[in-house]
C-alpha angles and dihedrals in degrees: 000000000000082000088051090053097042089048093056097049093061089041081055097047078056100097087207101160116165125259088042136096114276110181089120094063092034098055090044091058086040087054092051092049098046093057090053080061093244126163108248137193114182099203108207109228124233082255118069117247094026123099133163119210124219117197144179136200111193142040113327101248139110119286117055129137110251110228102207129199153139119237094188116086134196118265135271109216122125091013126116114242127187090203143009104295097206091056116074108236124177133217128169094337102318131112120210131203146113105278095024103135100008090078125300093091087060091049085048083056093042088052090057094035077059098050091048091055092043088067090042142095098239117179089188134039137262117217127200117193117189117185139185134231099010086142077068097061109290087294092134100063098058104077082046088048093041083039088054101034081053094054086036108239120193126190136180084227152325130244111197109191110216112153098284097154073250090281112134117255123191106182147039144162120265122210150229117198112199134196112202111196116202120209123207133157118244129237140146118293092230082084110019091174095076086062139058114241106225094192089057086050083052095053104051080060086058091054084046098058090045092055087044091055087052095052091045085054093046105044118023122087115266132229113200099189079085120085077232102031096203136052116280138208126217138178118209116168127021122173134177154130130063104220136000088244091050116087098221126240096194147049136167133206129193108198129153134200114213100200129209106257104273104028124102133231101224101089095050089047088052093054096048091060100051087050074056100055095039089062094050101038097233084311110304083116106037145301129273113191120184122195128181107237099186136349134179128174138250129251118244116197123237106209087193103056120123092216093055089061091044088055091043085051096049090035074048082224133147093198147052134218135192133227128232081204126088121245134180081252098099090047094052084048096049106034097030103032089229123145100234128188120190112233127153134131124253129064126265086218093072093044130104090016138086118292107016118183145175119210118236088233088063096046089050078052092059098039088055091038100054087041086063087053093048091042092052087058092067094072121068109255107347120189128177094262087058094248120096142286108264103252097019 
């Protein structure tokens, strides 16, 4: 435990906020692992300076468990903080630092998961995947997952450890973020109706968004397992206009839909476009263009899934639970085939704000959590009724 807990104080002291380059946290996990005589892959990401490291510990066949987690962390700047975030300080049992509970305090438990495999017989794998820029919209994950569905990796299953209290979740929402650029045509604003006002524009897609997230409400099958059991839309950003005596010809919105697993996002788009065109009246006044900026998908839970029984036996839990929030789950499910749970210690509640923080009881959860797993790939084709896996 104490490992666990030194570990995640120099993960912490690592400012690895996303959108930046992260090669000196990365080559100091890549260090550890190495000593511990794992097989490593850096995968360069699609932005220069950013890679994400896949690694096994065991023999190199078919049938490991997948560890999953972002090393990369939301900035600091403008919150309060009580302490350096990015120095891990302790008060009653709680450690504080940037990263805490998402995720570093998982990694920290995948490092020592590592260490204890690496002194075992395994007869299976065990797999840890460490990615960058998830904070950005999962882009991160993508070169890692193109990097394994090229060498073919298969799994019995993935745990990704986002701060879960350590309970099991099996679902979550994925998500569609939007700019919706507006089109005028400039003029002075002596005489603004020789010109389109692309902020007006601007603001009838607002309006629109506003009437889609009503007919969402209103139509699409609820599920009630979710604290808002529908999809929601939401617009974040929106920036336009030069000068106040300028009629502007252009304005920008940011929104995002974040779906129900399962529903797609085609028929919301669509109807944002013909609220579009019906603005602009098929451009005589005026354009309206939506782009997708980024899109992953949700994770939809398998009650069947024999994964999903082995993760409730190690958690020692009877029940499941889902996320509002997005994780790289639904990616691993969809690019990779693997059944996937989400299980980490720490809150969500305590992320992206001051003083985050991870307790050392739910690291010492997740420690005893990830040596069960370990322990169960030691024997040849475990599952969570104690046979063996079907084809294996």
């Amino acid at each position: 435990m104490n490992d666990t807990v030194s570990t995640l104080a120099s993960l912490v002291a690592f400012p690895s906020i996303c959108g930046t380059p992260n090669a000196p946290i990365m080559d100091w996990i890549e260090q550890r692992l190495a000593a511990l005589g794992a097989h490593i892959h850096r995968v360069p990401g699609y932005d220069e300076g950013r890679s994400s490291l896949f690694a096994s510990v065991g023999p190199d066949i078919e049938g490991g468990i997948v560890l999953s987690a972002h090393a990369d962390v939301v900035p600091v700047a403008g919150q309060p903080w009580t302490s350096d975030p990015f120095t891990l300080t302790e008060r009653d049992g709680r450690l504080y630092g940037r990263g805490s509970s998402d995720m570093k305090g998982f990694i920290a438990c995948m490092l020592t998961a590592a260490a204890r495999a690496a002194t075992q017989p395994l007869t299976r794998p065990l797999h840890l995947a460490i990615s960058h820029d998830e904070e950005l919209g999962c882009v991160g994950v993508r070169s890692l997952l193109d990097f394994l569905r090229h060498e073919g990796m298969g799994a019995q299953g993935c745990v990704v450890g986002e701060p879960t209290g350590m309970e099991v979740a099996v679902a979550h929402k994925g998500k569609v973020a939007l700019r919706l650029t507006c089109h005028g045509r400039a003029a002075h604003s002596a005489n603004p109706l020789r010109g389109i006002n692309a902020i007006v524009l601007a603001a009838g897609m607002v309006d629109a968004l506003q009437a889609l997230q009503k007919h969402i409400a209103s139509t699409e099958p609820h599920d009630p397992r979710f604290d808002v059991p529908f999809s929601t839309v939401q617009t974040g950003l929106i920036s336009g206009g030069t000068a106040l005596n300028i009629v502007p010809d252009r304005c920008e919105i940011m929104a995002e839909i974040r779906l129900l697993p399962g529903i797609s996002p085609q028929p919301y788009i669509a109807w944002l476009h013909e609220a579009g065109q019906r603005l602009t009246r098929d451009g005589s006044h005026g354009r309206i263009e939506i782009d997708i900026t980024n899109a992953y998908p949700g994770l939809a839970d398998d009650p069947g899934s024999e994964f999903l029984s082995l993760g409730l036996r190690h958690a020692r839990s009877n029940t499941t639970r889902v996320i509002d929030f997005g994780t790289e789950a639904g990616l691993f499910r969809n690019e990779l085939g693997l059944p996937c749970i989400i299980c980490g210690p720490g809150d969500i509640g305590r992320a992206h704000k001051a003083d985050e923080y991870v307790t050392r009881a739910e690291l010492a959860e997740g420690d005893r959590f990830l040596a069960e797993l370990v322990n169960g790939l030691c024997r040849p084709g475990y599952s969570a009724a104690g046979g063996s896996m079907p084809g294996m």
